[in-house]
N, C-alpha and C positions, 0 to 999 in steps of 0.2 A: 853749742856753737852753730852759729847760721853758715849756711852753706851759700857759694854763686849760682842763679838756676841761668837755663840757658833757655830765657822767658820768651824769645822770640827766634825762634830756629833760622825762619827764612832769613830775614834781617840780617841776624848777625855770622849766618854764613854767609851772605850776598855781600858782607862787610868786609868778612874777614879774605874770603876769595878777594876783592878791591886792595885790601893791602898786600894781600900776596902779589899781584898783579905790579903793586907800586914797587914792591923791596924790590923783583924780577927784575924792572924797569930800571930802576936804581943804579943795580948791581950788573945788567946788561949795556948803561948808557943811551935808556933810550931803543934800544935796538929790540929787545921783548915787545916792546909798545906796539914799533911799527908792524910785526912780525904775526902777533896774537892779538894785540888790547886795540887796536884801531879799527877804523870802518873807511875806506878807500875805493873808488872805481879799481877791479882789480878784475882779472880774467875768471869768467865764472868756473874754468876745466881746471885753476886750485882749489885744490880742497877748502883748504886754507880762510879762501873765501867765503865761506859757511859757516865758520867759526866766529870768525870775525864778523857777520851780520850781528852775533850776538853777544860775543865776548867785548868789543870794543866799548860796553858801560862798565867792566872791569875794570879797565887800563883809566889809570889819571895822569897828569903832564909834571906834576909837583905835589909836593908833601900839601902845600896850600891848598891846590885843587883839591886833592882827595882831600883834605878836612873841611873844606868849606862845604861838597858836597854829604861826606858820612855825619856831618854832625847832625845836618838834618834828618837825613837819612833815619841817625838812631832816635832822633827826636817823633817825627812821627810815624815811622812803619811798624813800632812794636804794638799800636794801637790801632793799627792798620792790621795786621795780624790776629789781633785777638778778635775785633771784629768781621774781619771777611774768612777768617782761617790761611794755615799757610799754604795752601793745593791755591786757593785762590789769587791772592797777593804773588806766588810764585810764576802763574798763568799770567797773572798781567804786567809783570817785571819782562820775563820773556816777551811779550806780545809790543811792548810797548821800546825795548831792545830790538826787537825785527824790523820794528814802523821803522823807529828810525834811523837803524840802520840802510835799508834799503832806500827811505826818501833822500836819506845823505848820498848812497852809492849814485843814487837816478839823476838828482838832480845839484851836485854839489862838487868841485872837483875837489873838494881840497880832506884831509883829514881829519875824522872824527874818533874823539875818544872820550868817556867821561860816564857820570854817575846821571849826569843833570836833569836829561829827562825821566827818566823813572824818581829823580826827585819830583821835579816837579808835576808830575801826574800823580805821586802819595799826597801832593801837598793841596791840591785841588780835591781829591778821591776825600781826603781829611774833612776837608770843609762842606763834605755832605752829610756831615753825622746828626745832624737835627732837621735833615729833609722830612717831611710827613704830611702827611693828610694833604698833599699837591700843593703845598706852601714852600716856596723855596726861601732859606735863611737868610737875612741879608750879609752874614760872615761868607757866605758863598760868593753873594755877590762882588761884594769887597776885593774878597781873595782873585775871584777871576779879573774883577779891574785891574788889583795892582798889580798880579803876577804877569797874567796874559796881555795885559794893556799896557805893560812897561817893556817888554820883550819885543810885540809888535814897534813899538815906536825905537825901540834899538834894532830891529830888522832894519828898517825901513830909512831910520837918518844916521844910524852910526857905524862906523867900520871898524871892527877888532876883530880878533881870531876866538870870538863866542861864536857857539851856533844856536841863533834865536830860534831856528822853526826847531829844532829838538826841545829845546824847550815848551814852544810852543803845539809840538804835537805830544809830548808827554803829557801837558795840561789838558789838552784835548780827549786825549786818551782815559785820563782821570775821570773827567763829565761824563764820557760813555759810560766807563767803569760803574761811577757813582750811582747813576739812573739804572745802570741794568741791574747791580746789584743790591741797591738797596732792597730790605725787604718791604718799607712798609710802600713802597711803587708796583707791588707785586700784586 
């Protein structure tokens, strides 16, 4: 009898925390989200607010939200895992959770919550898997077009309640990632 393995630890705790986040939210109205899962100009002498730099890529607004983000999420960070390991992938979840937290708090007034940009810095981080010998893949280039260059042009002409620079600094975040860590750049 095969057994379930738990093939990518960071990932599917970083998931499963996400939907604990969501039931909470759920079953609070909303009122969890604000509380813990978001990212707010808020007075830095709560605590509170330190939590939330980091906790608010837990917190999602809808069962949508969070599936639209974890499906990718489970799509590529298991492979993200096995190649960078999870001390590392964990280091850039957190690092890429603080960016944008903090650029939301500095320069953004409204609330943030969401998986998105640490999706989309796995998803960029992804498309640096056949970088070598100082040749960059043209799937890289691709990926950063459409992901990064479709985000910017929604910053810039459209008005919703997305936030394109999380987006666009998780993707950013990923490039660094990519280059510092690849090994054959070493």
């Amino acid at each position: 009898m095969k057994r379930i393995d738990y093939n990518a630890p960071v990932v599917l705790s970083f998931f499963f925390l996400s939907f604990f986040a969501l039931v909470l939210g759920t079953v609070t109205r909303g009122n969890s989200n604000i509380l813990l899962f978001s990212v707010y100009r808020a007075p830095l002498t709560n605590p509170l607010t330190f939590f939330r730099i980091f906790a608010h890529v837990l917190g999602h607004s809808s069962l949508s939200h969070f599936s639209s983000n974890m499906m990718l999420w489970l799509i590529v960070g298991p492979n993200l895992e096995e190649k960078y390991g999870s001390k590392n992938l964990a280091t850039m979840i957190v690092i890429t959770a603080v960016a944008t937290g903090i650029i939301q708090m500095l320069f953004f007034p409204t609330i943030l919550l969401g998986a998105s940009g640490v999706v989309f810095m796995a998803i960029i981080l992804a498309s640096f898997g056949r970088i070598s010998n100082g040749k960059i893949p043209m799937t890289l280039v691709m990926v950063v077009l459409i992901y990064l260059g479709n985000e910017i042009y929604l910053a810039l002409f459209v008005n919703d309640n997305i936030s394109q620079i999380t987006h666009i600094v998780g993707g950013l975040l990923g490039m660094v990632f990519g280059f510092y860590l690849n090994p054959s750049q070493k």
